[in-house]
C-alpha positions in Angstrom: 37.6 19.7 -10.2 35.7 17.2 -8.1 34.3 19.7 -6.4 33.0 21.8 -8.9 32.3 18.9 -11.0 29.6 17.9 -7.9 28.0 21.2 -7.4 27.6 21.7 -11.3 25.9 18.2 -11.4 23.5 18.8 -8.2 22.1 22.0 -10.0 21.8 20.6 -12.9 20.1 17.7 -12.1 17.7 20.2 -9.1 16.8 22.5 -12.8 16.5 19.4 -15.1 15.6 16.1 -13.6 16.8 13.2 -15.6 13.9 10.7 -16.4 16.2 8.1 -15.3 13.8 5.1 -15.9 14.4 5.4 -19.4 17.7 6.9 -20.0 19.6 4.8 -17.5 17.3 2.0 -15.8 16.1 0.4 -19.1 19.2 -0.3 -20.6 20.7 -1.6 -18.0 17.9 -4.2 -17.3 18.0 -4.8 -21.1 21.7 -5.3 -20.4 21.5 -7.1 -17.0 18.9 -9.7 -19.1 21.3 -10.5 -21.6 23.8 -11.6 -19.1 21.2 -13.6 -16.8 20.0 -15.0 -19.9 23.8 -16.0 -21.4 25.6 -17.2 -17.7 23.2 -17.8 -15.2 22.8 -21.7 -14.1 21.9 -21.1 -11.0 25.3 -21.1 -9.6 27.2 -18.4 -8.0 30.6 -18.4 -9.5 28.6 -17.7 -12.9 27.6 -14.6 -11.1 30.5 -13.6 -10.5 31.7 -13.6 -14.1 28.8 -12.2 -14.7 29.1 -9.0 -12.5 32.4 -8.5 -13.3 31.9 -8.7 -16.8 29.2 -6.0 -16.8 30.8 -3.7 -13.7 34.8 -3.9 -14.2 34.2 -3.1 -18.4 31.8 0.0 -17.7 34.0 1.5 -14.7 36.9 1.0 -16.9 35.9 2.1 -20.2 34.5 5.2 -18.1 38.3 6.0 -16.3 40.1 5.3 -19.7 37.3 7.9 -21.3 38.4 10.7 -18.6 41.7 10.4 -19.0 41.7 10.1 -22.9 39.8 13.2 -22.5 41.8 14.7 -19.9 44.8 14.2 -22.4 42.5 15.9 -25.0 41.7 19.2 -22.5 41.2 19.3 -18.7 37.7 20.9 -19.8 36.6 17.8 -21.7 37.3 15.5 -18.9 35.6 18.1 -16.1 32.1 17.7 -18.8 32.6 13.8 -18.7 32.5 13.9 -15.1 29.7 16.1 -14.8 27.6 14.0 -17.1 28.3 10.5 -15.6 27.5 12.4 -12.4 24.1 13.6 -13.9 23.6 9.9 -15.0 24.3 8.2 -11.6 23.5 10.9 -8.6 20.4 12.7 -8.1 17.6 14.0 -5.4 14.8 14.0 -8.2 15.0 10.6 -9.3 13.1 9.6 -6.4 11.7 12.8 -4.3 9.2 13.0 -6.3 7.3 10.2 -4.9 8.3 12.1 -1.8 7.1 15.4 -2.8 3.7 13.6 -3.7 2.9 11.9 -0.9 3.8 14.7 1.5 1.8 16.7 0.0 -1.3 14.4 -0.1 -1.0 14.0 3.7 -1.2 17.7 4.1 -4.1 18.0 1.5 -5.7 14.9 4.1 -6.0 12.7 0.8 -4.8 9.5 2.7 -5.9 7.3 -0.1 -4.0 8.9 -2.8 -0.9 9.1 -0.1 -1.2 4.9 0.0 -1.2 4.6 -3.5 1.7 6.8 -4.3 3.6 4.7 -1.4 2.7 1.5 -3.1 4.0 3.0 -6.4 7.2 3.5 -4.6 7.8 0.8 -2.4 6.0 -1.5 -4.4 3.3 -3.6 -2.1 -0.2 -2.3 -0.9 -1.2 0.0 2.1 -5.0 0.3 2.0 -5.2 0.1 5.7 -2.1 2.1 6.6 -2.7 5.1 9.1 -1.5 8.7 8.0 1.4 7.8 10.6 2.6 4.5 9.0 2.5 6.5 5.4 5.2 8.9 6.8 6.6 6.5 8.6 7.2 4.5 5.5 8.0 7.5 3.4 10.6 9.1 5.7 12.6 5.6 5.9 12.6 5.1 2.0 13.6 8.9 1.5 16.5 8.4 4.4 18.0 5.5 2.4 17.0 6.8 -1.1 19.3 9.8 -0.4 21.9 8.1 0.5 22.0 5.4 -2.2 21.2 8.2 -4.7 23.5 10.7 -3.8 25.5 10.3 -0.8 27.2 6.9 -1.4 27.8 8.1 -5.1 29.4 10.7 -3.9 31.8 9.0 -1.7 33.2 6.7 -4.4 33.1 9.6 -7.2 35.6 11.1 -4.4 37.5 8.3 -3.7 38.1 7.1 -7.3 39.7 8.5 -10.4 37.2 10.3 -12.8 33.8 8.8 -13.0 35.1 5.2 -12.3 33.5 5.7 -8.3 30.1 6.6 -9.0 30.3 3.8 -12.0 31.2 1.3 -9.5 28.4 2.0 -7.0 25.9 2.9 -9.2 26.1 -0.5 -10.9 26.7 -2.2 -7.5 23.7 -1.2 -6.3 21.6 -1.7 -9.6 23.0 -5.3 -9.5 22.6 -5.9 -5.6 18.9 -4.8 -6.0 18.2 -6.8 -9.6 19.9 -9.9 -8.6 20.7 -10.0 -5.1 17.4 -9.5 -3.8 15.9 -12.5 -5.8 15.7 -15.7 -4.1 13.2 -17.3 -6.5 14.8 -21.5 -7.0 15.1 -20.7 -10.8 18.0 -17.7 -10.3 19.4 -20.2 -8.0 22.3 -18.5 -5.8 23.4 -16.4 -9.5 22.7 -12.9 -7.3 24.5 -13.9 -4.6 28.2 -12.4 -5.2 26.0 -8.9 -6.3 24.4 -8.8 -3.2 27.5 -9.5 -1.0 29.8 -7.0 -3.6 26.8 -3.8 -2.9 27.3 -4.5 1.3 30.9 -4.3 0.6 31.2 -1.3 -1.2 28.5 0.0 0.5 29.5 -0.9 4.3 31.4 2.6 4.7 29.6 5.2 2.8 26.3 4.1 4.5 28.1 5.0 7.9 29.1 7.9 6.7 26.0 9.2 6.1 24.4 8.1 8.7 27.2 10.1 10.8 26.4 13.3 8.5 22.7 12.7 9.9 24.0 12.8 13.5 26.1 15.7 13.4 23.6 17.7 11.8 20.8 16.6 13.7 20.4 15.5 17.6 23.8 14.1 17.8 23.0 12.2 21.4 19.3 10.4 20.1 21.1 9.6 16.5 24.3 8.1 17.9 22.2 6.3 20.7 19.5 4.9 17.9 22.3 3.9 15.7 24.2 1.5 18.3 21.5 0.0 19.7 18.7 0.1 17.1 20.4 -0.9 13.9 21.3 -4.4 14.4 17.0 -4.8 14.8 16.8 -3.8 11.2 16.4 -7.1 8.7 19.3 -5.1 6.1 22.0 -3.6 8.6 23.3 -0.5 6.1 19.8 0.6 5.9 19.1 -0.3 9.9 22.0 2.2 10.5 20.3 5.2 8.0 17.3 4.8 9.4 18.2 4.7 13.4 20.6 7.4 12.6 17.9 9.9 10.8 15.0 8.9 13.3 17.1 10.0 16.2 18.4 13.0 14.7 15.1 13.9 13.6 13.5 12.9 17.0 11.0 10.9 15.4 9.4 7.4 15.9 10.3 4.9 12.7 9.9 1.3 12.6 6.6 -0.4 14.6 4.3 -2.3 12.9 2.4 -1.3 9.4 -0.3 -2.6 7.6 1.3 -4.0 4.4 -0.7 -5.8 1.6 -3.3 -7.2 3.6 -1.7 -8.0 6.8 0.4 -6.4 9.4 4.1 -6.6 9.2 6.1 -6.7 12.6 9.1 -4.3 12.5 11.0 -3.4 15.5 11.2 0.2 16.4 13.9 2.8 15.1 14.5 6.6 16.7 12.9 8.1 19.5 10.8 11.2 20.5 7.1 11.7 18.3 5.1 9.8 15.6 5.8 11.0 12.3 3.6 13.3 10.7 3.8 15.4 7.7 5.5 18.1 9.5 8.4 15.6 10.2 8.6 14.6 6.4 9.9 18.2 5.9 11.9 18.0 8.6 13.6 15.2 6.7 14.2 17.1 3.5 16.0 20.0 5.8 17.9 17.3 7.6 19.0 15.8 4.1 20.1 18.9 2.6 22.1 19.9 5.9 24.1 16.8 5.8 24.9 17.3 1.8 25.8 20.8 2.6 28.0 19.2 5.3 29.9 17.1 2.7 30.5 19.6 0.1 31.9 22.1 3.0 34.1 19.2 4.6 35.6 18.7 0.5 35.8 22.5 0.1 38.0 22.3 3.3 39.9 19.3 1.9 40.6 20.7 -1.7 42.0 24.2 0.5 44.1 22.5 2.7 45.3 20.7 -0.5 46.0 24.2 -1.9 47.7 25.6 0.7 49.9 22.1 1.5 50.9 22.7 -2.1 
């Protein structure tokens, strides 16, 4: 069931994309306001009420819902997964900013290829070089996979029903809405959700990152990752990113110029400078490693067969 409930949400989501901004980001920064607005004094043990309040009452409403609906038919609760799956996991909701810029580099429309990056990242890179766009664009698609599909699938996996890609997909909404802010008015409120997303998200991020070695240039990746990683400021995305430059064989990191000025970033992988050509590489090197996982569950759910 977990299986199938997977691949019927990856092709589903591959034939029609959700426009996630507005089905599942706006409510929950409607919702995520309420709650800054109602227990946020600048404190941190507000925030923990806080998160809990919002991320224990969705995940559980979401496992007493499959197994209502389990009770109901096995069918029912099989279509509840698939569709909080469709909700939380996806390749589309981001490759698209991807896709664009990829192909704007091959089309040699480096202008167009900055401000797509800008729209993605956020920031400004009028006087980025074509390198430093695919640079840029090949680190936020490494950790974009994984947040959007990899580490939701490890928690779907490891938790009953939907409750596993609940938790993470509100984890990491949270750890990015209020951890990240450090402005004096929020106060230390984000600082439990930041904390709670590198907690939950210490072990799938490794796991991925392995799932890029093995599929890739196992030596360079495993190399990169233990003694690149620690450079990067955020360690879970250090590790993605050392991991998927060495198994590519590509050059990450180095400085860039960023909104007027250039920002010193020590440097991730070895082998090349990227290129467009190695911005394809990374889409083949992504969908390896998910074919990896669904294999390595296939083999799981036979051995569960056949122990049975």
């Amino acid at each position: 069931m977990t299986l199938l409930s997977l691949i019927v949400a990856l092709l589903l989501e591959q034939v029609r994309p959700l426009p996630v901004r507005q089905i599942v980001l706006d409510p929950l920064h409607r919702l995520s306001g309420v709650l800054v607005e109602r227990f946020n004094d600048g404190q941190a043990r507000n925030g923990v009420v806080a998160w809990l309040l919002l991320v224990v009452t969705l995940v559980a409403g979401g496992a007493l819902a499959f197994f209502l609906l389990w009770l109901v038919h096995p069918l029912l609760a099989v279509l509840f997964n698939i569709a909080v799956l469709y909700l939380t996991m996806g390749f589309r909701q981001e490759s698209h900013f991807f896709t664009d810029i990829h192909l704007a580099l091959r089309m040699g429309e480096l202008d167009r290829a900055r401000s797509l990056l800008g729209e993605w990242r956020g920031g400004q890179y009028i006087g980025a070089s074509s390198c430093e766009v695919a640079r840029l664009a090949i680190e936020e698609g490494l950790v974009a996979a994984h947040r959007n599909v990899f580490g939701v699938i490890f928690w779907f996996i490891v938790l009953p029903g939907p409750s596993g890609a609940l938790l993470y997909r509100l984890a990491r909404f949270l750890g990015e809405e209020w951890g990240e802010r450090n402005d004096a008015e929020f106060g230390q409120f984000g600082r439990f959700a930041r904390k709670a997303f590198e907690l939950i998200d210490w072990l799938p991020a490794r796991l991925t990152a392995a799932s890029f070695s093995v599929v890739g240039d196992f030596e360079d990746a495993v190399f990169c990752w233990r003694t690149q990683a620690m450079l990067w400021a955020d360690r879970a995305s250090g590790i993605l990113i050392a991991a998927g430059a060495g198994a590519l064989g590509v050059r990450l990191g180095m400085p860039v110029h960023e909104s007027g000025e250039i920002v010193e970033r020590p440097e991730m992988g070895v082998g090349e400078e990227a290129d467009a050509d190695y911005m394809q590489s990374t889409v083949g090197l992504i969908w390896r490693a998910l074919v990896l996982c669904l294999l390595m569950l296939a083999l799981l759910v036979i051995a569960g067969w056949v122990g049975a």
